[in-house]
C-alpha positions in Angstrom: -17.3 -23.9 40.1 -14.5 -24.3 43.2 -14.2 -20.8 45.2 -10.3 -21.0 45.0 -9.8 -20.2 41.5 -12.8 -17.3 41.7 -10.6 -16.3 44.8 -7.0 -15.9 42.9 -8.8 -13.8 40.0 -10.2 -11.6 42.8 -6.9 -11.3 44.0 -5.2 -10.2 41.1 -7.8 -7.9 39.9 -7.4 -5.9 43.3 -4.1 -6.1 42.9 -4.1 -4.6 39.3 -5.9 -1.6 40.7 -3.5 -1.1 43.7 -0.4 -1.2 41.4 -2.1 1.8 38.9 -2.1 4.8 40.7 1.9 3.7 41.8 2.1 3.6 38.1 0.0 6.3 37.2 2.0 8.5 39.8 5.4 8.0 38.3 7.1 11.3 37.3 8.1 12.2 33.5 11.4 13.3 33.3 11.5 17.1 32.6 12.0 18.8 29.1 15.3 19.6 28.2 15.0 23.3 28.0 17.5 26.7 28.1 17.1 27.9 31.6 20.3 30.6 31.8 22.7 32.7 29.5 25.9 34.3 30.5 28.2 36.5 28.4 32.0 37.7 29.1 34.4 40.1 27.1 37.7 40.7 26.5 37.3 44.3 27.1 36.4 43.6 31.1 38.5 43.6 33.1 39.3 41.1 35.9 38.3 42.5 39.7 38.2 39.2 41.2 41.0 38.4 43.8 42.1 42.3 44.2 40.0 43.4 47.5 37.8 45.6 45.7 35.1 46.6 48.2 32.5 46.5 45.2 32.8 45.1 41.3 33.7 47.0 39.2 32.1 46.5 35.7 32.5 48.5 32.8 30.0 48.9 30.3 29.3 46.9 26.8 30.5 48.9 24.0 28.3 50.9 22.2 28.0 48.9 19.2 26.8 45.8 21.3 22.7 46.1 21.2 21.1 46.2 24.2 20.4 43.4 26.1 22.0 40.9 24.1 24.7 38.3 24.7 27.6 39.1 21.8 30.0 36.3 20.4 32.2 38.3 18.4 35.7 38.3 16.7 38.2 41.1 16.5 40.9 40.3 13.7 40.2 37.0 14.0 40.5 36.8 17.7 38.0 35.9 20.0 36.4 39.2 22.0 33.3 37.7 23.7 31.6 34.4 24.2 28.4 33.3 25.2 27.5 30.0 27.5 24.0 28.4 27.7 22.6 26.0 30.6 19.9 23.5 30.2 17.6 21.7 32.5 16.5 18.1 32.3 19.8 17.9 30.6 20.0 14.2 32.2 23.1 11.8 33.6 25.7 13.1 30.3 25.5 9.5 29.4 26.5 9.6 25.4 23.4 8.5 23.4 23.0 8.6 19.4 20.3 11.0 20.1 20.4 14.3 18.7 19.7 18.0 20.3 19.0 20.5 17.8 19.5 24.0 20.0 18.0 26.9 18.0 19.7 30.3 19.3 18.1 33.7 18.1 19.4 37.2 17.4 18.5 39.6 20.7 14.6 41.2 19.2 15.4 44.1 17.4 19.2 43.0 17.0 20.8 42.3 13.5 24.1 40.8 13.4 27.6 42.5 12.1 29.6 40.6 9.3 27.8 37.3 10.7 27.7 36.3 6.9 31.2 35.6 7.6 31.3 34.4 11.0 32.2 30.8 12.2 30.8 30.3 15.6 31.3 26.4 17.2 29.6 24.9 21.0 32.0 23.5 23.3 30.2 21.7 26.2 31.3 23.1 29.5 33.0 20.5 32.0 32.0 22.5 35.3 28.8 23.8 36.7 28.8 27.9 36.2 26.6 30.9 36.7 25.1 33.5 34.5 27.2 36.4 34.1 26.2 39.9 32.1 29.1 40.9 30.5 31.8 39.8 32.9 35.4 39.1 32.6 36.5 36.8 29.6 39.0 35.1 32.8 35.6 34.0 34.6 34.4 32.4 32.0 33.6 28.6 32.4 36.0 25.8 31.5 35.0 24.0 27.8 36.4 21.6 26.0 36.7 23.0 22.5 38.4 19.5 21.0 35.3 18.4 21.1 33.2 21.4 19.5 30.3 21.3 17.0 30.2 23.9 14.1 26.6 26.1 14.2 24.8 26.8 11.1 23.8 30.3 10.4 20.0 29.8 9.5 19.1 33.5 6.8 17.4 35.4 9.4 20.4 35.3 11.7 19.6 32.8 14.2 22.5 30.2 14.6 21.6 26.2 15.3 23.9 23.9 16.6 23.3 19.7 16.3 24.5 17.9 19.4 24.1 15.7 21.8 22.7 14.9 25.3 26.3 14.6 26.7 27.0 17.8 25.6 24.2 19.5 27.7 24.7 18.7 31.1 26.8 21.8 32.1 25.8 23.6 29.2 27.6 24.9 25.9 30.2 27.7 25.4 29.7 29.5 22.0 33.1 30.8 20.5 34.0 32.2 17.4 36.6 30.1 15.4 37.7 32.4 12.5 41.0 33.1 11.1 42.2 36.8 11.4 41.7 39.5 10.2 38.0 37.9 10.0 36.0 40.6 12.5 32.4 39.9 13.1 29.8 40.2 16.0 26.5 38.4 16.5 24.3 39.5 19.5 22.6 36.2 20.3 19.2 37.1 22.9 19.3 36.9 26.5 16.0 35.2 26.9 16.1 31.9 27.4 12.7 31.1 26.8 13.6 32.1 23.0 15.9 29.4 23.1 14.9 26.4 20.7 15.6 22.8 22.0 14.2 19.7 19.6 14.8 16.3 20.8 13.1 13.7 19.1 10.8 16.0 17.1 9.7 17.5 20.1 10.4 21.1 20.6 11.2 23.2 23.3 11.1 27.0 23.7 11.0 28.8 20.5 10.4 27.0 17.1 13.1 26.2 15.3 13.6 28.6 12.3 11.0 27.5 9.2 12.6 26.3 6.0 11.7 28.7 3.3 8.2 27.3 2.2 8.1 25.1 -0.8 6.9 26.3 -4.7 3.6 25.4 -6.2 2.2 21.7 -6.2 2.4 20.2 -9.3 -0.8 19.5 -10.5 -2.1 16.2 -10.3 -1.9 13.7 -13.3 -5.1 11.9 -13.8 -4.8 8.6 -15.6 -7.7 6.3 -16.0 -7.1 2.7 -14.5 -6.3 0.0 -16.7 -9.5 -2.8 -16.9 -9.0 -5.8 -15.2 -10.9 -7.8 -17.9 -8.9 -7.7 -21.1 -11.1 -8.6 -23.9 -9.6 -11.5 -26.3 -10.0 -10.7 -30.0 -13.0 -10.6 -32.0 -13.9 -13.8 -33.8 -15.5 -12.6 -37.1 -17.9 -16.0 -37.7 -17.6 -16.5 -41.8 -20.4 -15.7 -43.9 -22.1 -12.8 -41.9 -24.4 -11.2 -43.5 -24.4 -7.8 -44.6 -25.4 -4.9 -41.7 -24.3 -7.0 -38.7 -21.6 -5.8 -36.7 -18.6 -8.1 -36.5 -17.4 -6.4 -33.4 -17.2 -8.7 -29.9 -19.9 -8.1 -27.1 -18.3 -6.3 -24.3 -17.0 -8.7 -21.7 -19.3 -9.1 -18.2 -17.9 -7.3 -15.4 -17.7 -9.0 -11.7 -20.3 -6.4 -10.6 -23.1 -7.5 -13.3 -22.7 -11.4 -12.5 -24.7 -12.8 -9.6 -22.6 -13.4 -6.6 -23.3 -16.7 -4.7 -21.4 -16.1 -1.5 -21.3 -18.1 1.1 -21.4 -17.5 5.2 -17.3 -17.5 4.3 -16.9 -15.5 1.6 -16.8 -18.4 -1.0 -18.7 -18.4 -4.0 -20.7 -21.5 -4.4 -21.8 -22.9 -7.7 -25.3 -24.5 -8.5 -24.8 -28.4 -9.2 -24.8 -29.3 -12.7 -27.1 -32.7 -13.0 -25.7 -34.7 -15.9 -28.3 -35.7 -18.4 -27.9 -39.7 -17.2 -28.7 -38.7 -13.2 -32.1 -36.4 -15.0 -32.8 -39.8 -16.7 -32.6 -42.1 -13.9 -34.7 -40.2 -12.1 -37.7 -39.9 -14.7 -37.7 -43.9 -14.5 -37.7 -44.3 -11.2 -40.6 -41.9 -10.6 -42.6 -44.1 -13.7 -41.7 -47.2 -12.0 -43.0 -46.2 -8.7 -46.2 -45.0 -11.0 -46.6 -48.2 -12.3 -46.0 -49.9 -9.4 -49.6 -47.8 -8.1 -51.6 -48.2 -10.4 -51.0 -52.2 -10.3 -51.5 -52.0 -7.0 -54.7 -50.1 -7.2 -56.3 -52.5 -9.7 -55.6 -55.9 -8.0 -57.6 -54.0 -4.9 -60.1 -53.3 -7.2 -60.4 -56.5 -8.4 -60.9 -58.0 -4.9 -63.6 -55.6 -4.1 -65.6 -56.5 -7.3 -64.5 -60.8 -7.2 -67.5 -62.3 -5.4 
């Protein structure tokens, strides 16, 4: 064998292994995930731009739980909003993919009229921080033309289908309820709690459980049809009396002798016709003949003087 082809294949192998770890190395993009929540109300007021020496916040009202981030609706207008940021949120290129985003009720926290409530996400156009219950005037810029409607899911928590272009500054929930419609929902403040699903893949919390299904039917047992289908019986004229009539059961596959081959292909002893079983009785009298003439003319030699 020449060296130079061994040579190339050496070559290529080392090369394989050189090129592995590169690929081995490369970095999976992150999970999209909920990594902050911000929350502003109508009832704060605005500080910013006056010279205040501190900020001057007032608090949530009393019927806010603690600790949650409140969309709510006075009279059908809108008296807080919440906004959500994602990382791994990607280029906001517009794919067909969709982002299921799974929001929670605050723990302990039950919701106000949210039977009623129509809550929609607007994706935010500008990069924002969090904010705990600041003024509704410093709340980031959305672009509600483009909102998607949430679904209130029966143990409160609200999901929303988007998607990926809708993530990359994060979403803006808003109430969009005709007066005098007055509701509050006080969605958590943990992010963590947050449920992202893209691609069956789930992120954060679980997306709520559909309500579990009713007893399996049982199953119906039905025996299989035969492959052999038995002609009908031929009742032969004359029988006598006592004998069944009835057919003989046909022969299954599995009681017949298989000759298979190496392939898989049965193979069929050769039928000798009766002329060939003939011929061959003959010949083999011939050639018996043909000895024992030959025998006796030795014989007759040996005794001839």
């Amino acid at each position: 064998m020449s060296t130079r082809p061994l040579l190339v294949l050496v070559a290529a192998a080392m090369a394989a292994v050189a090129a592995f770890p590169v690929v081995g190395a490369s970095a999976s993009p992150p999970a999209l995930r909920a990594d902050q929540i911000g929350w502003w109300s109508q009832a704060q007021p605005a500080t910013s731009g006056l010279g205040l020496p501190t900020r001057v916040t007032a608090p949530a009202p009393p019927t806010t739980p603690s600790g949650s981030a409140p969309v709510s609706a006075v009279a059908g207008q809108s008296s807080s909003v919440v906004a959500i940021g994602f990382a791994g949120a990607g280029t906001g290129d517009a794919t067909a993919e969709t982002v299921t985003v799974t929001v929670p009720l605050a723990a302990g926290a039950t919701d106000t009229n949210g039977a009623s409530a129509t809550i929609a996400a607007c994706p935010i156009s500008a990069p924002w921080g969090p904010a705990d219950n600041g003024p509704m005037s410093e709340a980031p810029p959305a672009d509600c033309d483009h909102s998607s409607p949430g679904q209130r899911q029966p143990e409160g928590a609200w999901r929303f289908e988007l998607v990926p272009a809708d993530l990359v500054h994060g979403v803006f929930l808003v109430e969009q309820v005709d007066p005098p419609t007055t509701f509050q929902v006080p969605f958590t403040r943990d992010t963590s709690a947050v449920g992202v699903e893209v691609a069956g893949i789930t992120t954060g919390a679980a997306p709520s459980s559909p309500p579990p299904p009713g007893p399996a039917a049982a199953p119906s047992y039905r025996a299989a049809p035969s492959s052999v289908s038995p002609g009908p019986a031929v009742v032969p004229a004359g029988l006598p009396d006592g004998l069944s009539s009835a057919a003989p059961p046909p022969r299954t596959p599995a009681a017949m002798p298989a000759l298979l081959g190496s392939a898989g292909s049965s193979r069929h002893l050769p039928s000798l016709p009766s002329t060939s079983i003939i011929l061959g009785l003959v010949a083999v009298v011939s050639y018996a003949l043909a000895g024992l003439s030959v025998g006796r003319r030795l014989l007759n030699q040996e005794v001839a003087p």
